[in-house]
VMD Tcl script that draws the C-alpha trace (Angstrom):
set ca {
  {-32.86 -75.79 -22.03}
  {-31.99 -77.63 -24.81}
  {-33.17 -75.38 -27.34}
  {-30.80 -72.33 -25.34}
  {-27.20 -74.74 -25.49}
  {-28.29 -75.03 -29.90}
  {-27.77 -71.88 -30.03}
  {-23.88 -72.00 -28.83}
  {-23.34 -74.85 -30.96}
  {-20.85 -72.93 -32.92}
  {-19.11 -72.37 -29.81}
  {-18.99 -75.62 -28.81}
  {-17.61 -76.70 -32.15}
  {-14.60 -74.28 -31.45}
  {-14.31 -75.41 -27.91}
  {-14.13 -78.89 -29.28}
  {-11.25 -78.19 -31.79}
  {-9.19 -76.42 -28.99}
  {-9.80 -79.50 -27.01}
  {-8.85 -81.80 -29.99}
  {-5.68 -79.99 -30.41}
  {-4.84 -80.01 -26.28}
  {-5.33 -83.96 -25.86}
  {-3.54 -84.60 -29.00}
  {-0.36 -82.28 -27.73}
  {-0.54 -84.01 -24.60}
  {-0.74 -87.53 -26.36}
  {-4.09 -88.46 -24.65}
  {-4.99 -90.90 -27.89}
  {-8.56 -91.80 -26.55}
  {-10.03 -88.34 -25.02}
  {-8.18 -86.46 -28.19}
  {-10.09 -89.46 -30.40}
  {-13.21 -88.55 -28.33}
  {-13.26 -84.98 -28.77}
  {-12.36 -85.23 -32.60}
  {-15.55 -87.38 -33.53}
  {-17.21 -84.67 -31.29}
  {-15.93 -81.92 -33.54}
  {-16.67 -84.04 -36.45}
  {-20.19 -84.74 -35.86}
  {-20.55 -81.01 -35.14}
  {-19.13 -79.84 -38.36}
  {-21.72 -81.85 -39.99}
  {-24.68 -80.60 -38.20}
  {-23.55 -77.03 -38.60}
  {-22.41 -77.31 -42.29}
  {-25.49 -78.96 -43.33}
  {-27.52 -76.12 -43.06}
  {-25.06 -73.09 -42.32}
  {-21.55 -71.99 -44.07}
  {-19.75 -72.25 -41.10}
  {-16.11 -70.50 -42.39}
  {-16.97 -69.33 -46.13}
  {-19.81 -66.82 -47.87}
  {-21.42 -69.10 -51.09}
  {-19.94 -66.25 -54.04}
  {-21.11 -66.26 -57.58}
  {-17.98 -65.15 -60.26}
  {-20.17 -62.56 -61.86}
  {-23.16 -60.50 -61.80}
  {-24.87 -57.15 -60.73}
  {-23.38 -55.90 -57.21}
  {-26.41 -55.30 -54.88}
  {-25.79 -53.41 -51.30}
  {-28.17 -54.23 -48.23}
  {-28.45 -52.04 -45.31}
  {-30.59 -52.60 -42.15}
  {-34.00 -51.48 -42.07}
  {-35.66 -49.36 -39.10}
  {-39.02 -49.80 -39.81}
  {-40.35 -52.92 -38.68}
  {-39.90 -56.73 -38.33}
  {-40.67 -57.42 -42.16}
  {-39.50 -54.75 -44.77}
  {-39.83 -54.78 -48.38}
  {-36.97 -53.12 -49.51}
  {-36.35 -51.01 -52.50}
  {-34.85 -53.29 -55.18}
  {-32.93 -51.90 -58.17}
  {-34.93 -54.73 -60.80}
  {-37.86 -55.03 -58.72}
  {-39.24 -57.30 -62.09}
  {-36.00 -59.79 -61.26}
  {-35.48 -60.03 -57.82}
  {-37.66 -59.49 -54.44}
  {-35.63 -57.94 -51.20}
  {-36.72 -58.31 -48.04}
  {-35.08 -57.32 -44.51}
  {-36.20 -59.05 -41.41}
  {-35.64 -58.46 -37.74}
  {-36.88 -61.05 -35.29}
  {-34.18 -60.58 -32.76}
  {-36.61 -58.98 -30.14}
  {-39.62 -61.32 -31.02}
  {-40.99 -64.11 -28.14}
  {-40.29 -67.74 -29.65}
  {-43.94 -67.87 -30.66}
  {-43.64 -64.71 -32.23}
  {-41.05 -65.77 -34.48}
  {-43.20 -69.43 -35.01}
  {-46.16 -66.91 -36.88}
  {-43.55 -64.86 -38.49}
  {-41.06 -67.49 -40.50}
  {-44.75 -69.32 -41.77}
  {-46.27 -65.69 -42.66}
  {-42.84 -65.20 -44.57}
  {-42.78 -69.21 -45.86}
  {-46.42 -68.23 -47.29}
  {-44.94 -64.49 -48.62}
  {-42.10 -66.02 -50.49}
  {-44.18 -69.21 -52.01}
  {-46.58 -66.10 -53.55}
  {-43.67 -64.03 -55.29}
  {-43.28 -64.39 -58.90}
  {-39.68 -63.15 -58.44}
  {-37.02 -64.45 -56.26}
  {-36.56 -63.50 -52.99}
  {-33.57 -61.87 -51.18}
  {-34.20 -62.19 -47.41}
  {-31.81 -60.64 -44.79}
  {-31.07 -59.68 -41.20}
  {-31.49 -60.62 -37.64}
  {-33.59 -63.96 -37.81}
  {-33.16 -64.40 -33.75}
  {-32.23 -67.76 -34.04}
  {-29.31 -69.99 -35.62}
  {-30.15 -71.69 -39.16}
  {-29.60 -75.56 -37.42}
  {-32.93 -74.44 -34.87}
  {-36.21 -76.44 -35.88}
  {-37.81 -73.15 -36.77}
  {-35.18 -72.04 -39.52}
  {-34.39 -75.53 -40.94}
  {-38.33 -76.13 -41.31}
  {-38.44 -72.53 -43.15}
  {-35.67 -73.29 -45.40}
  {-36.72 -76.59 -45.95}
  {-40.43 -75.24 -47.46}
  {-39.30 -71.98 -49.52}
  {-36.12 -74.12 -50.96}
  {-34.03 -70.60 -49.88}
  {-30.14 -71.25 -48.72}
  {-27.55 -69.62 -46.02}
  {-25.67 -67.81 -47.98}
  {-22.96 -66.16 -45.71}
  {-20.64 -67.13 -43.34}
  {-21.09 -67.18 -39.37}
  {-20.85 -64.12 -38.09}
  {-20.06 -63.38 -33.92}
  {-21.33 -59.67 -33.71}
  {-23.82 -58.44 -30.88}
  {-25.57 -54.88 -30.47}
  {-22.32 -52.93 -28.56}
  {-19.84 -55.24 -30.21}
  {-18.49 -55.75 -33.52}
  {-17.06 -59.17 -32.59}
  {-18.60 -61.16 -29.63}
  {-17.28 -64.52 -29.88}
  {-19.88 -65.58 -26.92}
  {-22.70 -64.28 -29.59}
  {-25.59 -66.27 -31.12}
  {-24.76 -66.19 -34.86}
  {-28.37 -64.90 -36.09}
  {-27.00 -62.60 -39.37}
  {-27.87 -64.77 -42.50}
  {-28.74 -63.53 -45.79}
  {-30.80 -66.12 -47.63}
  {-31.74 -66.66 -51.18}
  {-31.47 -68.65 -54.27}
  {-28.21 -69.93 -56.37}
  {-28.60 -66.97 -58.55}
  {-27.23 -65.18 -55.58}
  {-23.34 -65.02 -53.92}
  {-22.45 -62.95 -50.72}
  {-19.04 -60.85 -51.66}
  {-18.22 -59.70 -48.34}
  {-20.84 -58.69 -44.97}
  {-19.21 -55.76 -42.95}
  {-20.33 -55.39 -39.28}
  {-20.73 -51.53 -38.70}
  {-20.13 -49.66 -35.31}
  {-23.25 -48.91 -33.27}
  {-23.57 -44.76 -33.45}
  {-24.43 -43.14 -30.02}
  {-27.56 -45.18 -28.40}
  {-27.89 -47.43 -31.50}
  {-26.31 -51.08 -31.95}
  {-23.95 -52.49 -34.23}
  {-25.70 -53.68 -37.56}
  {-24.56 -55.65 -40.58}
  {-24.06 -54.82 -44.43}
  {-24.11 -56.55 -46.90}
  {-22.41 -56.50 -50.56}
  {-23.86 -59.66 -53.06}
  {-23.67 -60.71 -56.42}
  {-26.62 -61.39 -58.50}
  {-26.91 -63.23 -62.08}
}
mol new
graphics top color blue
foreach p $ca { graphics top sphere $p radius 0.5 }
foreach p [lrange $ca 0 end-1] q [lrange $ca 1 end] { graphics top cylinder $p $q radius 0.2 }
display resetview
């Protein structure tokens, strides 16, 4: 149960802020106090492994567009230099828990193997701040590189969403701008992604 409420903690941190800004307007001092160290302490938990408001952008560099792959749960992508950079789109979002366990350590062990660095991207099916994703990051040294985003499969904003869109890679690598694109007929909405790359 736990586990389930992480996932809204991005809504919760919103839900806090409203509720810092109500007690404060009504000049409840100790509940507004209250909720304030609450939306503190969850600014830090989400910023320390998320961007919460802002993509991480590099000044310069080679523009690289990612689209969403149909094929499977772990694509190898096309890349432009495949001698500089590795690309890799995931999709998890439909995978059991234990599913997902076998597939961030098959990709931990993929990316610790390439002699290039990696560009992962997509639907991980879980937020960065779950045990999962932080212990992933944590061994392949890889880092959130774009902004929450609130999108589901039928909308392109769903601010009751779990935000499970991250692009990860390397410092080498800036997000410019992710667009979320309408779902066409029986299809669901999907993200894409512009980056920079030094």
């Amino acid at each position: 149960m736990l586990a389930f409420l992480k996932n809204y903690l991005f809504q919760a941190y919103v839900i806090s802020f409203v509720l810092v800004v109500y007690a404060f307007g009504l000049t409840r001092w100790t509940t507004g106090l209250f909720f304030l160290v609450c939306f503190l302490v969850q600014y830090g938990y989400l910023s320390a492994t998320a961007n919460v408001f802002l993509n991480n952008r590099i000044e310069q560099g080679e523009t690289l567009i990612l689209k969403k792959s149909e094929t499977s749960s772990i694509t190898i992508m096309p890349s432009p230099h495949p001698e500089r950079y590795t690309i890799v789109n995931v999709d998890f979002s439909k995978m059991s828990f234990q599913k997902r366990q076998q597939a961030f350590k098959k990709l931990s062990e993929f990316v610790s193997r390439q002699d290039t660095p990696v560009i992962l991207y997509g639907d991980w099916g879980e937020t960065p701040w779950s045990r999962n994703f932080k212990s992933f990051m944590h061994q392949t040294g890889l880092q959130v590189k774009n902004k929450i985003k609130l999108f589901s499969c039928d909308y392109l904003f769903n601010p009751l969403a779990v935000p499970t869109f991250y692009v990860l890679a390397f410092a080498n690598v800036g997000v410019d701008d992710i667009d979320i694109v309408a779902p066409k007929e029986k299809g669901c909405a999907f993200a894409v992604s512009k980056l920079k790359i030094r």
